[in-house]
C-alpha positions in Angstrom: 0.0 0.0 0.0 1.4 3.4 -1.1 0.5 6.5 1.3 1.1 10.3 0.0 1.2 13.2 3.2 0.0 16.6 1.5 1.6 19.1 3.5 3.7 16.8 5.7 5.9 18.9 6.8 8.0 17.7 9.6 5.6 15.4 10.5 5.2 12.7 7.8 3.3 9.6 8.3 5.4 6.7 8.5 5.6 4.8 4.9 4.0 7.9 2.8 5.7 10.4 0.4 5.7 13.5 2.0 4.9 15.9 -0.1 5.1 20.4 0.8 5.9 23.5 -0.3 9.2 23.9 1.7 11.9 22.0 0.8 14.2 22.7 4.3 11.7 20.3 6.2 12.9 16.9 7.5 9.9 15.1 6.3 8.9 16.9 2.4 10.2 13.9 -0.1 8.6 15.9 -2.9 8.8 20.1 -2.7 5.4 21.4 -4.5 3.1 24.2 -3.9 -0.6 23.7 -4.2 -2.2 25.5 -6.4 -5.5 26.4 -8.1 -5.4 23.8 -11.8 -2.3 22.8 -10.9 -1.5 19.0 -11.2 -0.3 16.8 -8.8 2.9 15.5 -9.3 1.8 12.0 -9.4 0.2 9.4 -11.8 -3.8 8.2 -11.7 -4.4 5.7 -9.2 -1.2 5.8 -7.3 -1.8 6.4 -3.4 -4.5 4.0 -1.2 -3.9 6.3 1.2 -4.0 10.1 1.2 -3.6 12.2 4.2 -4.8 16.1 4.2 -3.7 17.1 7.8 -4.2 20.5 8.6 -3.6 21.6 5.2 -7.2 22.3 3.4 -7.5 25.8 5.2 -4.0 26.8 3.8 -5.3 25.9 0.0 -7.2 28.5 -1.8 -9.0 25.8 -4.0 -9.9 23.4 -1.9 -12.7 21.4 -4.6 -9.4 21.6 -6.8 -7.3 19.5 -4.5 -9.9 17.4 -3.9 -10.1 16.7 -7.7 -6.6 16.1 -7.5 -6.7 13.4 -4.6 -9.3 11.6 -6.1 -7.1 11.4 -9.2 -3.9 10.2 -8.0 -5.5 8.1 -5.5 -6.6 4.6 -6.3 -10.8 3.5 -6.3 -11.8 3.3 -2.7 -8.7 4.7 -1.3 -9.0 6.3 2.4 -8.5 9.7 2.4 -7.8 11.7 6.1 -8.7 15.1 6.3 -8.1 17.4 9.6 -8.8 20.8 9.7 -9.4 23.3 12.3 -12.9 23.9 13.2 -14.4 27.5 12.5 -15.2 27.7 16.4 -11.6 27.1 17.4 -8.4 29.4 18.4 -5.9 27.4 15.5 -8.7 28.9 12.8 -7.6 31.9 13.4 -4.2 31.8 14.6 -2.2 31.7 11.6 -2.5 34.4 8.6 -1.4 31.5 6.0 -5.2 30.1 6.7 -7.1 30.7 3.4 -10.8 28.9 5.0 -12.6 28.4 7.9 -14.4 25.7 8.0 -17.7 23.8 9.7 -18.3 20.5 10.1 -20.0 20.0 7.2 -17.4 21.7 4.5 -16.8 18.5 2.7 -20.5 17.2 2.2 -20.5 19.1 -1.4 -18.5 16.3 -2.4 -20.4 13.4 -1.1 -23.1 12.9 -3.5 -25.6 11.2 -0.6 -25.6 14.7 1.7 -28.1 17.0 1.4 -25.3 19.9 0.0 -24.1 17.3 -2.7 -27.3 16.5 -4.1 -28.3 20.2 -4.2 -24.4 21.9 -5.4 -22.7 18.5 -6.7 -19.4 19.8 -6.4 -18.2 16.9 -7.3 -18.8 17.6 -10.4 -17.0 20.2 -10.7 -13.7 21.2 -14.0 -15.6 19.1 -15.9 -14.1 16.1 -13.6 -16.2 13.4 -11.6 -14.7 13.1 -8.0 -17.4 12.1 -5.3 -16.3 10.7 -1.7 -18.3 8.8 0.6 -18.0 9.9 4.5 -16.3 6.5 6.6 -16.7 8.8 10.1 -16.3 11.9 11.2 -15.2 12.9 14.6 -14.5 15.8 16.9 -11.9 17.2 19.3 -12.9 19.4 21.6 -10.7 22.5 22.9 -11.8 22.6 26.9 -11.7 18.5 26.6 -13.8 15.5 26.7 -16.5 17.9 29.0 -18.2 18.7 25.9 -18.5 15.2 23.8 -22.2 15.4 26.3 -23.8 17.9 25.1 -22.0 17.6 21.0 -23.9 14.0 21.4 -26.9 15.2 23.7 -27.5 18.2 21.4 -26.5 16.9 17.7 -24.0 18.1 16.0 -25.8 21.4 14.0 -27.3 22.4 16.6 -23.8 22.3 19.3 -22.4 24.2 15.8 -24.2 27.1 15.5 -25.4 27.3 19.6 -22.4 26.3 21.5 -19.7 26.2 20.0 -18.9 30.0 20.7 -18.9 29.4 24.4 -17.5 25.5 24.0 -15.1 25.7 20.9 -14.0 22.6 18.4 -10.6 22.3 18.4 -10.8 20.1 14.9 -12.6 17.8 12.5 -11.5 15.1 11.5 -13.2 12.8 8.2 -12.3 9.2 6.7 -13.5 9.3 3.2 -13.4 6.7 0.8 -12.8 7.8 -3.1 -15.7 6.8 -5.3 -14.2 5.7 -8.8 -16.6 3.9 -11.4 
């Protein structure tokens, strides 16, 4: 199984090609900068894993990279995505950070969410590149204290009613890449 780390940085996951825009980090096997209709540097249907660790808020196109993954990744390859939550301190703590996101950024490319049935990003460069959420899970900035009332309450309604006074720290997804 062959793993590619977008934005490793220092920090690569063990067996992946780490791949970043700064070329003096101990991890970066690959030096590339993510850009809007740029490529990849990779072959279709390469990677079975792909990992997308705090590095979708740094990308201005984020439904480009995601085009990108599902290309170079292989049909129903896991893909990890973390990203700091809209509600958090990290959203905001570093000027590089293009998005801030919800916990439901990502469900314009999964074709059984309400979003993707109604904006289909998926479909989007004239490419076909729908996921299908594995999990999704939370961390939580003051700690455990507030995995009650995330469960008690649901998830919307802890988004938009608590999480100003009880932030997310981050979101994490598993999706699996949808190929014909």
């Amino acid at each position: 199984m062959v793993g590619l780390d977008v934005g490793c940085g220092n920090d690569k996951k063990p067996g992946c090609i780490g791949l970043d825009m700064n070329p003096g980090l101990k991890g970066v096997d690959i030096v590339h900068e993510i850009k809007s209709r740029t490529h990849l540097p990779f072959k279709s249907n390469v990677f079975d894993n792909v990992y997308l660790l705090d590095v979708v808020e740094h990308v201005q196109d984020i439904a480009w990279l995601l085009s990108e993954v599902h290309r170079v990744a292989t049909p129903n390859a896991q893909v990890d995505i973390q990203y700091p939550h809209f509600s958090g301190r990290n959203a905001y703590g570093d000027v590089m950070h293009h998005h801030y996101l919800g916990l439901d950024a990502f469900n314009h490319f999964i074709p059984e969410t309400q979003e993707g049935q109604k904006y289909q990003y998926y479909s989007l460069f004239g490419r076909h590149f729908p996921f299908d959420l594995q999990n999704k899970g939370v961390t939580f900035k003051m700690g455990e204290m507030c995995r009650l009332p995330y469960n008690l309450f649901g998830e919307g309604t802890y988004e938009s009613s608590l999480s100003a006074l009880l932030p997310i720290a981050t979101v994490n997804l598993e999706l699996k890449v949808v190929k014909d």
